[in-house]
LOBAPA-959755 format. One record per residue (C-alpha): residue in three letters; residue number from 1; y, z, x. Coordinates in Angstrom, 3 decimals, decimal comma, padded with zeros to 6 digits. Each point is the difference from the previous one (the first is absolute). Layout:
BEGIN
ATOM     r     k         py         pz         px
ATOM   Ala   NUM          Y          Z          X
...
***
This chain:
BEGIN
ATOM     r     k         py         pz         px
ATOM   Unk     1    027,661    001,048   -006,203
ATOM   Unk     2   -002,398   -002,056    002,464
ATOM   Unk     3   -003,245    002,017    000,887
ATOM   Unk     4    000,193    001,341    003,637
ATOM   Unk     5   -003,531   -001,566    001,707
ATOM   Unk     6   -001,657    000,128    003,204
ATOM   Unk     7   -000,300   -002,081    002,571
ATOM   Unk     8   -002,516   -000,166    003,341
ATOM   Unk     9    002,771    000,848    002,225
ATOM   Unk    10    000,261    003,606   -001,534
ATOM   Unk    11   -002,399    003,088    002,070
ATOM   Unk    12   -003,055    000,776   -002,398
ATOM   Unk    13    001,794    003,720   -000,225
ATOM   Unk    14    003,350   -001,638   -001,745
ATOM   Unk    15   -001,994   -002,131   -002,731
ATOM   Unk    16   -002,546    003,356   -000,947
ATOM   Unk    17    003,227    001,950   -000,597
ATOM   Unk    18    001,676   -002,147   -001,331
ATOM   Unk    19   -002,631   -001,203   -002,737
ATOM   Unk    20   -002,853    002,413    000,380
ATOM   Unk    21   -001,743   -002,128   -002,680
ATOM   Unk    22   -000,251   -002,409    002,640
ATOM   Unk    23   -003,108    002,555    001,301
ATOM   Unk    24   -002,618   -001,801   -002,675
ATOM   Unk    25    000,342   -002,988    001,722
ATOM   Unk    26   -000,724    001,132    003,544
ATOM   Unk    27   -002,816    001,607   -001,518
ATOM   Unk    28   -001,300   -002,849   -002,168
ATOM   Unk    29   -000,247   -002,013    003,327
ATOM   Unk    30   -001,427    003,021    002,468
ATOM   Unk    31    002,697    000,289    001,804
ATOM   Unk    32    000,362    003,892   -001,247
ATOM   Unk    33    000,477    001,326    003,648
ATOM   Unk    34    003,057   -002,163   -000,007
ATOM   Unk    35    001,379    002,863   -002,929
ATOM   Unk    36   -000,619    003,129    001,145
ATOM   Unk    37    002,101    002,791    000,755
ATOM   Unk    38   -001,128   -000,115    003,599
ATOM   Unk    39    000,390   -003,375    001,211
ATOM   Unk    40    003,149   -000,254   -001,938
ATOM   Unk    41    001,298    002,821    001,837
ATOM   Unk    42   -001,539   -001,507    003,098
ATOM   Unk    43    000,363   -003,619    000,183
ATOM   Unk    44    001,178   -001,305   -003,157
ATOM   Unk    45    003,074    000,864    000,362
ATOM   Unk    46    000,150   -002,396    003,014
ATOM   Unk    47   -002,248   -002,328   -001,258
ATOM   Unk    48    001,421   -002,895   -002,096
ATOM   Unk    49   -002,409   -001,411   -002,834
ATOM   Unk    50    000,010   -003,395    001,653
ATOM   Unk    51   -001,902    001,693    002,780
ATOM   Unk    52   -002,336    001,377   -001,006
ATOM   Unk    53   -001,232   -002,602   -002,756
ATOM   Unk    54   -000,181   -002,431    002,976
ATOM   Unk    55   -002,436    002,890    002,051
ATOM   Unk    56   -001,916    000,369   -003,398
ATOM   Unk    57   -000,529   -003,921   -000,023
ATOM   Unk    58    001,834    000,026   -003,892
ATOM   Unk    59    001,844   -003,057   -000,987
ATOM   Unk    60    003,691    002,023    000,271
ATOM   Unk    61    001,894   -002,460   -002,738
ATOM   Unk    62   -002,662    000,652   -002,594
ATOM   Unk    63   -000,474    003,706    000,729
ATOM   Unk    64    003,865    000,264   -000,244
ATOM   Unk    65    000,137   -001,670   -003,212
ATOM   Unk    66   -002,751    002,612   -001,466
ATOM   Unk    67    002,570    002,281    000,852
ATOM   Unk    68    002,841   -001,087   -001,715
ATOM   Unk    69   -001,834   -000,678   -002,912
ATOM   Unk    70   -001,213    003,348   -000,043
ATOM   Unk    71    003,161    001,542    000,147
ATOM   Unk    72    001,449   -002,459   -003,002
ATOM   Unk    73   -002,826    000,874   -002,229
ATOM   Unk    74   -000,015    003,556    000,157
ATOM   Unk    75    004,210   -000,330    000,028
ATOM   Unk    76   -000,483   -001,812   -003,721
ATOM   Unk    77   -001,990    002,885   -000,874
ATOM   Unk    78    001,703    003,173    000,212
ATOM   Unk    79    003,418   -002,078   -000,597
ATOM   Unk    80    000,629    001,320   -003,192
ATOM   Unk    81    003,643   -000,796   -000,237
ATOM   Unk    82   -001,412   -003,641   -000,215
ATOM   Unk    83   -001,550   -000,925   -003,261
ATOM   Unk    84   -003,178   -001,996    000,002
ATOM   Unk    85    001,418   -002,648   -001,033
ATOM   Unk    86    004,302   -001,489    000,982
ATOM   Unk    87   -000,237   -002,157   -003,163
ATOM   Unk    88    002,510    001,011   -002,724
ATOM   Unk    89    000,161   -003,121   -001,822
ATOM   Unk    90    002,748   -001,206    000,913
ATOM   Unk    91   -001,439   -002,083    002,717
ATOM   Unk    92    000,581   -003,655   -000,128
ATOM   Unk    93   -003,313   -000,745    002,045
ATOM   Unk    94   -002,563    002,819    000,018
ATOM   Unk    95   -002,654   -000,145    003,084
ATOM   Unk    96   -002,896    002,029    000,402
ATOM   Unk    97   -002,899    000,382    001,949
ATOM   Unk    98   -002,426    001,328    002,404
ATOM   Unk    99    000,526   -000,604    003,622
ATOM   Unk   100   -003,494   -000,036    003,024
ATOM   Unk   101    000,568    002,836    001,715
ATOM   Unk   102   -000,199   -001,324    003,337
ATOM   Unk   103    003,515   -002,281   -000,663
ATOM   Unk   104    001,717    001,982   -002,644
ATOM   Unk   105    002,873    000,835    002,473
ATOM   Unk   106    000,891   -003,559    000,673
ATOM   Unk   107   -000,679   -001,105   -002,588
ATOM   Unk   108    002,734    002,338   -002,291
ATOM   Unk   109    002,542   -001,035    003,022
ATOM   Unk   110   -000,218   -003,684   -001,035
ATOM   Unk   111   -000,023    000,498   -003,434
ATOM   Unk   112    002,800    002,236   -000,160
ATOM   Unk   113    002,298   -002,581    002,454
ATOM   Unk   114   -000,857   -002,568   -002,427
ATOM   Unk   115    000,668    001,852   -002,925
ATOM   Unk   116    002,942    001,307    001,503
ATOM   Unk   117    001,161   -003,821    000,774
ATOM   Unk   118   -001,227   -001,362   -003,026
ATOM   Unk   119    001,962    002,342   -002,443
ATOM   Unk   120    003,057   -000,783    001,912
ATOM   Unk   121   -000,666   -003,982   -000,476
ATOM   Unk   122   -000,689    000,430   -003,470
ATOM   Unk   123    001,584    003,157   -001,173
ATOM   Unk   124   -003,409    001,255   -002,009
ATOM   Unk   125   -001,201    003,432    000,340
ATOM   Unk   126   -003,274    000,100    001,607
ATOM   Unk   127   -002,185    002,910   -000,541
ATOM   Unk   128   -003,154    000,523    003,068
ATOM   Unk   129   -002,662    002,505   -001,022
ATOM   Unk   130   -002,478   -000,721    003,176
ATOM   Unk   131   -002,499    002,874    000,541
ATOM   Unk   132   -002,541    000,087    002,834
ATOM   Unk   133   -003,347   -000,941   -001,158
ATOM   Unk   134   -002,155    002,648    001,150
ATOM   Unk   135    001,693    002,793   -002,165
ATOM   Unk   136   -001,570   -002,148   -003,207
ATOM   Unk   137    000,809   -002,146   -002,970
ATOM   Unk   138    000,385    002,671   -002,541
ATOM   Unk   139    003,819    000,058   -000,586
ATOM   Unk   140    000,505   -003,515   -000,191
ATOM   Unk   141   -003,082   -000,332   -002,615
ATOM   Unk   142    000,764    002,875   -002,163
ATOM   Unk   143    003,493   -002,401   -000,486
ATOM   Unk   144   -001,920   -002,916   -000,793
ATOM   Unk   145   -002,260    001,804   -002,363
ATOM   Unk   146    003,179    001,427   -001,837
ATOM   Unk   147    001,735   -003,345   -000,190
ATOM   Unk   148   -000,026   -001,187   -003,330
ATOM   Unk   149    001,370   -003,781    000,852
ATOM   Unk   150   -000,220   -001,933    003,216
ATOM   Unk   151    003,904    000,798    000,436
ATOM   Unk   152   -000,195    003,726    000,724
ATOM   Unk   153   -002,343   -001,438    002,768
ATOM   Unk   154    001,582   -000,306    003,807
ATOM   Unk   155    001,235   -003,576    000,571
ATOM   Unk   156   -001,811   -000,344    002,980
ATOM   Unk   157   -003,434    002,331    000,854
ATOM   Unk   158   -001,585   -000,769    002,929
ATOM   Unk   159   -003,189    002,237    001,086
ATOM   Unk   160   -004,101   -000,609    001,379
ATOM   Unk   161   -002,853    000,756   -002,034
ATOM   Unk   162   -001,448   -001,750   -003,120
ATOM   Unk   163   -000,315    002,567   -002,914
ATOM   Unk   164    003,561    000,857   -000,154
ATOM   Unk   165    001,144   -003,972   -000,380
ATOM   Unk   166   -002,895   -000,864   -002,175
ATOM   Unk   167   -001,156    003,079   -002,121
ATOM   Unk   168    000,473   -001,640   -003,723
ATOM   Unk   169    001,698    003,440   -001,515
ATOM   Unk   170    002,387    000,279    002,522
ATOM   Unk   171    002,188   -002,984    002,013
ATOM   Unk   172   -002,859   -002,520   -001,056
ATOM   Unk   173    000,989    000,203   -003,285
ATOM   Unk   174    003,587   -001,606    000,948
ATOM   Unk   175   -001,314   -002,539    001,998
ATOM   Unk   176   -002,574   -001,113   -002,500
ATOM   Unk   177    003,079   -000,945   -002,333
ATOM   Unk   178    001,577   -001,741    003,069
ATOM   Unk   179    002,898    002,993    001,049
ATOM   Unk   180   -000,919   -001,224    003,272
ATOM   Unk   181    000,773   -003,226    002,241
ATOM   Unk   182   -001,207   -000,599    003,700
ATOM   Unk   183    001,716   -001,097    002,770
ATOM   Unk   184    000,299   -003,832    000,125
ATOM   Unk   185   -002,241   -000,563    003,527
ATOM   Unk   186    000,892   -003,334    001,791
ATOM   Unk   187   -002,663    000,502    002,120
ATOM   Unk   188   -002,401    003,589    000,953
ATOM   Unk   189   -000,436    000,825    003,970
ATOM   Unk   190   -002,500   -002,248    001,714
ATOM   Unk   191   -002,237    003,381    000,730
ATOM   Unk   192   -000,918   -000,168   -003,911
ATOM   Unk   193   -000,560   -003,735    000,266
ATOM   Unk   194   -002,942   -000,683   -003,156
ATOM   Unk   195    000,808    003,196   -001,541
ATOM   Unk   196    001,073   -000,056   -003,840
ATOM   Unk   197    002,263    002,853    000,957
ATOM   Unk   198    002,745   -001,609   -002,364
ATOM   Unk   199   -000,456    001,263   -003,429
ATOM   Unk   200   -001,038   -002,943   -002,711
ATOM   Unk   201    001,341    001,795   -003,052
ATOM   Unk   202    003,726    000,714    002,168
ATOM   Unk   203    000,285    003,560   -000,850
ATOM   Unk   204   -000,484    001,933    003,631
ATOM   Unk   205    001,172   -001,042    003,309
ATOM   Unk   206   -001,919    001,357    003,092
ATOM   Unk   207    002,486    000,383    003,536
ATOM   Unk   208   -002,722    001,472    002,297
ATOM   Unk   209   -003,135    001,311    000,204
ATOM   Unk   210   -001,828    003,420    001,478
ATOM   Unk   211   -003,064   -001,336    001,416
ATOM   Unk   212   -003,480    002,283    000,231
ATOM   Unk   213   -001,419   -000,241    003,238
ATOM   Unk   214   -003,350    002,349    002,502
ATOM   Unk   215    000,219    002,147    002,354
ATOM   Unk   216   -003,481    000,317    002,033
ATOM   Unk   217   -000,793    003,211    002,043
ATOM   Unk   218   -002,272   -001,890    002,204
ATOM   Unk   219   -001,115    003,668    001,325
ATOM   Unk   220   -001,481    001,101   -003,434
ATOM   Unk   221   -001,297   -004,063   -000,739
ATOM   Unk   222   -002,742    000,426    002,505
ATOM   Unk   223   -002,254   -002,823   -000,181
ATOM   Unk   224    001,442   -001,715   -003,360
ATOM   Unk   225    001,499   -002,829   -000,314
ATOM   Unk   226    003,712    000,078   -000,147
ATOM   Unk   227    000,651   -000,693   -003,721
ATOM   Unk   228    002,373   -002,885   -000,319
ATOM   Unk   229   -000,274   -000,833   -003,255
ATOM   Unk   230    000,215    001,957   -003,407
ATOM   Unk   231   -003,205   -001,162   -000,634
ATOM   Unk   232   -001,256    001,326    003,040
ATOM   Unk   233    001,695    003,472   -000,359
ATOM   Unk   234   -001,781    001,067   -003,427
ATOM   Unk   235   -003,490   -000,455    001,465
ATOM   Unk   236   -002,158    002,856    000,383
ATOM   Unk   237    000,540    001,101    003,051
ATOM   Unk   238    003,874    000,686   -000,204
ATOM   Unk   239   -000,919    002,779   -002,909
ATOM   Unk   240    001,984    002,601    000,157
ATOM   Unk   241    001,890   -001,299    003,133
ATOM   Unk   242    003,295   -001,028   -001,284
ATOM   Unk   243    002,818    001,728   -000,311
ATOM   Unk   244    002,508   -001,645   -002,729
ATOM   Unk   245    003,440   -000,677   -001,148
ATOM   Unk   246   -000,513    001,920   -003,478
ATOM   Unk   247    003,216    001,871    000,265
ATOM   Unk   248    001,755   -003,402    000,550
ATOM   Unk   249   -000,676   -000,967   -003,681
ATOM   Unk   250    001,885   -003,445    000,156
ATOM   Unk   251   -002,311   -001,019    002,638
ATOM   Unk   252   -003,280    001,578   -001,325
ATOM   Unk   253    000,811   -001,164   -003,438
ATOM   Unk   254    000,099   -003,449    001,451
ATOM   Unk   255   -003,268    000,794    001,970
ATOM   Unk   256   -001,572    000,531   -003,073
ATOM   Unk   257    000,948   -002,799   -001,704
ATOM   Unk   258   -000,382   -002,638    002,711
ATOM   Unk   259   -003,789    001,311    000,318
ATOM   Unk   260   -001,170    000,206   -003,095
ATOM   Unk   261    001,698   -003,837   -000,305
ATOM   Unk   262   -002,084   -001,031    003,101
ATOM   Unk   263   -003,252    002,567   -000,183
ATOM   Unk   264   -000,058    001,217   -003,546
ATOM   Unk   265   -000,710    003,025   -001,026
ATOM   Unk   266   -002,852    001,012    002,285
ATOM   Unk   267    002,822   -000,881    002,765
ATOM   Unk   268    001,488    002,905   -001,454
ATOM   Unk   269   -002,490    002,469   -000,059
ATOM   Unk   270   -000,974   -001,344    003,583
ATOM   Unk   271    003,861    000,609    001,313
ATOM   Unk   272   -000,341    003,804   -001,727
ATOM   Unk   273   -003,271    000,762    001,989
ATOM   Unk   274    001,617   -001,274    003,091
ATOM   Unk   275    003,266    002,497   -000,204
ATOM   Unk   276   -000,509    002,950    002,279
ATOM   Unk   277    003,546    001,265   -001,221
ATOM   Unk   278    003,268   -000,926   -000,995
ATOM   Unk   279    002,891   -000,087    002,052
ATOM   Unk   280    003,235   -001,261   -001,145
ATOM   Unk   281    001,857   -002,265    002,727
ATOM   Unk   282    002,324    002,570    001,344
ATOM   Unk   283   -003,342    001,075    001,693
ATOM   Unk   284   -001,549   -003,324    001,085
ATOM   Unk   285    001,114   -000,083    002,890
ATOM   Unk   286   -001,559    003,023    001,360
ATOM   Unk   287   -002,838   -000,038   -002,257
ATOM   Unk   288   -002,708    000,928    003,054
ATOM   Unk   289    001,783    002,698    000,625
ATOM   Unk   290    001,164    001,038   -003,425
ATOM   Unk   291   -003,553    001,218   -001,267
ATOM   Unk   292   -003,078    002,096    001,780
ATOM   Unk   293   -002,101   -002,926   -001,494
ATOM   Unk   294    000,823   -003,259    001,768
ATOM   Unk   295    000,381   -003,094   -002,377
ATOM   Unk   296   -001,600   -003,342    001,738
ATOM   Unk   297    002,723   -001,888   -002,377
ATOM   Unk   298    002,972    000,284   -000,838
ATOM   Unk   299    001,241   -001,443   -002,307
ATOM   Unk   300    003,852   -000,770    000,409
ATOM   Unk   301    003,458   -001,927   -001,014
ATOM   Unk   302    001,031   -001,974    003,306
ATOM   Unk   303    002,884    001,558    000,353
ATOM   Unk   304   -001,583    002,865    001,624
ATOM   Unk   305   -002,337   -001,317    002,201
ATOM   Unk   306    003,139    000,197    002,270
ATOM   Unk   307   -000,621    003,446    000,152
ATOM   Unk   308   -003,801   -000,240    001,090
ATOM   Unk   309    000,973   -001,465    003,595
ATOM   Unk   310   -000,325    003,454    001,343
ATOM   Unk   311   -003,246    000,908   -001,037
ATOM   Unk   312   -002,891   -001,238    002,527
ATOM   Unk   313   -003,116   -002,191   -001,248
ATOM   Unk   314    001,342   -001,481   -003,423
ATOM   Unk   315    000,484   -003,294   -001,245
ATOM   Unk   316    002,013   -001,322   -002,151
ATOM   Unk   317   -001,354   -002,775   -002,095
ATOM   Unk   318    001,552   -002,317   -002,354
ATOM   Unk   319   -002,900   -000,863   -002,378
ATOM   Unk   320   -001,491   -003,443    000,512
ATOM   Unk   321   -000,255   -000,505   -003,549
ATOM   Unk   322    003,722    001,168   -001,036
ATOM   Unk   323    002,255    002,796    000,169
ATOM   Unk   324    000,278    001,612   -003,512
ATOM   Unk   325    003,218   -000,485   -001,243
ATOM   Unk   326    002,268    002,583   -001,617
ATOM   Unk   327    002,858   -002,162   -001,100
ATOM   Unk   328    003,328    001,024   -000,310
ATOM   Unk   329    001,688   -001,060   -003,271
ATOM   Unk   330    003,085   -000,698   -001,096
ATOM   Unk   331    001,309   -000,089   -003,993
ATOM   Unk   332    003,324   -001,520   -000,838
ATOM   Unk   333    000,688    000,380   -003,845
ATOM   Unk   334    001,036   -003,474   -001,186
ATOM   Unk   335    003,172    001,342   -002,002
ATOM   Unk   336    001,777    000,818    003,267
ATOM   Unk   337   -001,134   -003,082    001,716
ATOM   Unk   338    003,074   -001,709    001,015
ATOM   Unk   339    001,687    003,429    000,997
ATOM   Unk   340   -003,154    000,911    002,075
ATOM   Unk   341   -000,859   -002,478    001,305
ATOM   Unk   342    001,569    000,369    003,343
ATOM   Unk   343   -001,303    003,570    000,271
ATOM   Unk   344   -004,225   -001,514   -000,502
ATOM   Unk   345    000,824   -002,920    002,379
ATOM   Unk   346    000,990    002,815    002,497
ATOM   Unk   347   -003,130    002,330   -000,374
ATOM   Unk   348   -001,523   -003,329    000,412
ATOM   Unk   349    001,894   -001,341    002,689
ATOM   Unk   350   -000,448   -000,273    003,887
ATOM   Unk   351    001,793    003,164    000,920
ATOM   Unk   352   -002,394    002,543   -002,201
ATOM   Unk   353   -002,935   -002,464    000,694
ATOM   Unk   354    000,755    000,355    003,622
ATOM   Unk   355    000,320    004,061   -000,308
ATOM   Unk   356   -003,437    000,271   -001,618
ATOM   Unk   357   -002,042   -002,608    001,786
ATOM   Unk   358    001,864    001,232    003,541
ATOM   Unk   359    000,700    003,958   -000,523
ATOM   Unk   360   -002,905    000,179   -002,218
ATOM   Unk   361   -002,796   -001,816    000,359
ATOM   Unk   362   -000,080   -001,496   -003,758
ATOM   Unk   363    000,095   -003,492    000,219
ATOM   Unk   364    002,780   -002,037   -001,492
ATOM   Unk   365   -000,674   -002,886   -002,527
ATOM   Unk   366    003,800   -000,947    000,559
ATOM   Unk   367   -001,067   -003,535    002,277
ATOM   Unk   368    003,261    000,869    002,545
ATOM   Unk   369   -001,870    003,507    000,952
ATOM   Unk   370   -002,080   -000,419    003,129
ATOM   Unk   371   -002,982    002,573   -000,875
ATOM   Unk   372   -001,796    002,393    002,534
ATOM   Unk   373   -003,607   -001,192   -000,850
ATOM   Unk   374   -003,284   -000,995    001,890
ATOM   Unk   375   -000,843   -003,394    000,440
ATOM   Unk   376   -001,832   -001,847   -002,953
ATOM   Unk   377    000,604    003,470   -001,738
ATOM   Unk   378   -001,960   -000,453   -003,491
ATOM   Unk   379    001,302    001,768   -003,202
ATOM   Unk   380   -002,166    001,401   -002,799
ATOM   Unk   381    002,547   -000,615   -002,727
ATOM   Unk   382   -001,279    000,925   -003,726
ATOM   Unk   383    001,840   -002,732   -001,284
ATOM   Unk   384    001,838   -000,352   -003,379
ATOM   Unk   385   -003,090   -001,182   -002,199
ATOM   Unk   386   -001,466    003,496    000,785
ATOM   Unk   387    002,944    001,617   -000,744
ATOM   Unk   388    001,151   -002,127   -003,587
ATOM   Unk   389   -003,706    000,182   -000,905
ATOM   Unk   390    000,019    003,974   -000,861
ATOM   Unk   391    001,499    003,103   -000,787
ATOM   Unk   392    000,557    001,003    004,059
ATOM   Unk   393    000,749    003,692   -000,642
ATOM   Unk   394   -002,688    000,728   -002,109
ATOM   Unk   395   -002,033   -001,852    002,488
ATOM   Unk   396    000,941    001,881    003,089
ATOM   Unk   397   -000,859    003,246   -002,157
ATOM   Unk   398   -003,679   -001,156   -000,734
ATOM   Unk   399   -000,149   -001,166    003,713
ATOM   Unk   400    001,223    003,269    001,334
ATOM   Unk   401   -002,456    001,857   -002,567
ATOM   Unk   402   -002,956   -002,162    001,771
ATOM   Unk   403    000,941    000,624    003,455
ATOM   Unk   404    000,841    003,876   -000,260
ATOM   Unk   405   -003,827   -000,126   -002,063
ATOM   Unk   406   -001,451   -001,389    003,085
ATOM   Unk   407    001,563    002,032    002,730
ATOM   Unk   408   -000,978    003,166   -002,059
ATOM   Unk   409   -003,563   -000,954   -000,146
ATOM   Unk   410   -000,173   -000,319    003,399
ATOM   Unk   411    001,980    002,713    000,536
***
């Protein structure tokens, strides 16, 4: 049965009943008076959601999609008449994967009318196991840590983040033999243009990437310098001024590792005595008003600088020496290549390129997408000679050690 969603049309009263989980997000982004039993009674029973986002200055298609993904998470939670995972083994194609929040909903639509149209064509059973990213990795890596050969494996996993892809004792191990094969790229989006974003070695295939971007409180900068480089924001005088995407651990995790590539350790210890505390993203966008002590920085995925158009004296800036990239991969085991083939070339293709890059804000290395960037917008890509020259997840544990050391010393 399709999950029941709101919309912007609906009165603020009919989407609090209706989900009163819902309430976190209102009060994530201050708009708590929106939620209580008074102006409910009052005026929100009048007042559609559409409304009063536009009074509130908020971005309404973003704010609406926070929604629904709030209600879909917390619905795959306490669903226990659905197991964890739909996959009985008699699947003829098994996908998996982890889904950005921000464009989960759309995203399962399109799958699931391809799938649907797909199976039909070719009379295989297909099998989607696509969980939303921000409830975490776990269940999908406890399965690859049981899996005792690549084929118990889903035929297609598709998720951000490095040290699930790449940690040697779990998926890495399969890849290292060659399980894996990437998608054959005619060409990459002209956004990415002198990027090595296509992997040498042919085991992963990267659709899109969630790009780390600033946002300035030009109230609490004073004086300074707005900080438009990395290099620029672990100087001195941003210590203990920026609040960071810790809780986001795809995106920090690639934070770490794109620093220390560029700055080395010290960069490291620098970025820990900048952090004035960690937020994760559902947060971001409200981050001067989500703690008594005001962050400078922010430190946030693009996607939800959307949701910073309300609050007065920021800036958003798109680092002039790169976004850090969080890429989002995609494995395709080579055993099932011919039968999945059609499925990759879709969650590679123009329509879920367009979703992310559009919907999203994660920019689309599919070269039909037209992305929602910047102009000249730079990229601060770790590149694959980084990533094939060490273990990555025992890496991003010794980085984390270092940068958790240096925020407590400060502390």
């Amino acid at each position: 049965m399709t999950l029941k969603l709101p919309n912007s049309s609906m009165t603020i009263q009919q989407i609090v009943q209706q989900w009163p989980e819902t309430k976190d997000v209102f009060v994530a982004n201050d708009l708590e008076e929106l939620t209580t039993p008074d102006y409910l009674q009052r005026v929100g029973r009048f007042m559609k959601l559409e409304t009063a986002l536009k009074r509130k200055g908020f971005a309404v298609e973003t704010f609406v999609k926070l929604l629904q993904d709030k209600i879909t998470t917390e619905a795959e939670r306490v669903d226990v008449t659905a197991p964890e995972s739909s996959h009985t083994g008699t699947a003829d194609i098994d996908v998996a994967g982890l889904l950005p929040c921000p464009v989960r909903v759309p995203l399962l639509e399109a799958v699931d009318r391809f799938v649907t149209d797909y199976s039909t064509r070719s009379g295989l059973n297909i099998s989607t196991r696509f969980r939303a990213a921000s409830g975490g990795a776990e269940w999908i890596e406890e399965e690859i840590h049981a899996a005792k050969t690549e084929s118990a494996l889903p035929d297609i996993f598709l998720s951000a983040g490095f040290d699930t892809f790449f940690d040697p004792e779990g998926i890495g191990r399969f890849s290292a033999a060659g399980a894996f094969h990437s998608i054959d790229y005619p060409s990459v989006n002209a956004d990415f243009a002198g990027l090595d974003m296509v992997d040498p070695q042919g085991h992963y295939s990267i659709i899109a990437v969630v790009p780390a971007v600033f946002m300035v409180d030009l109230r609490q900068l004073g004086t300074t310098a707005v900080p438009r480089t990395w290099k620029a924001l672990l100087e001195p005088e941003f210590e203990r001024k920026v609040a960071m995407p810790v809780g986001d651990f795809d995106l920090f995790n690639a934070m770490l590792l794109t620093l220390h590539k560029e700055f080395g350790t010290a960069g490291i210890e620098r970025l820990g005595h900048s952090m004035l505390e960690a937020l994760h993203p559902a947060q971001m966008g409200n981050a001067q008003a989500a703690t008594e002590r005001k962050p400078t920085v922010t430190i946030m995925p693009y996607f939800f600088t959307r949701m910073a158009q309300h609050i007065p004296g920021v800036e958003i800036v798109w680092p002039e020496d790169g976004a850090i990239i969080s890429p989002i991969f995609m494995l395709t085991r080579s055993a099932q290549r011919d039968a999945s083939a059609p499925l990759a070339e879709f969650l590679a293709g123009e329509e879920v390129g367009t979703i992310m890059a559009q919907q999203g804000l994660f920019p689309s290395l599919n070269p039909q997408v037209e992305n929602t960037l910047p102009t000249a917008a730079k990229w601060e890509w770790l590149g694959w000679d980084y990533i094939y020259s060490c273990d990555i997840a025992k890496r991003i544990k010794y980085l984390d050690k270092i940068f958790h050391a240096a925020f407590d010393a400060g502390a």
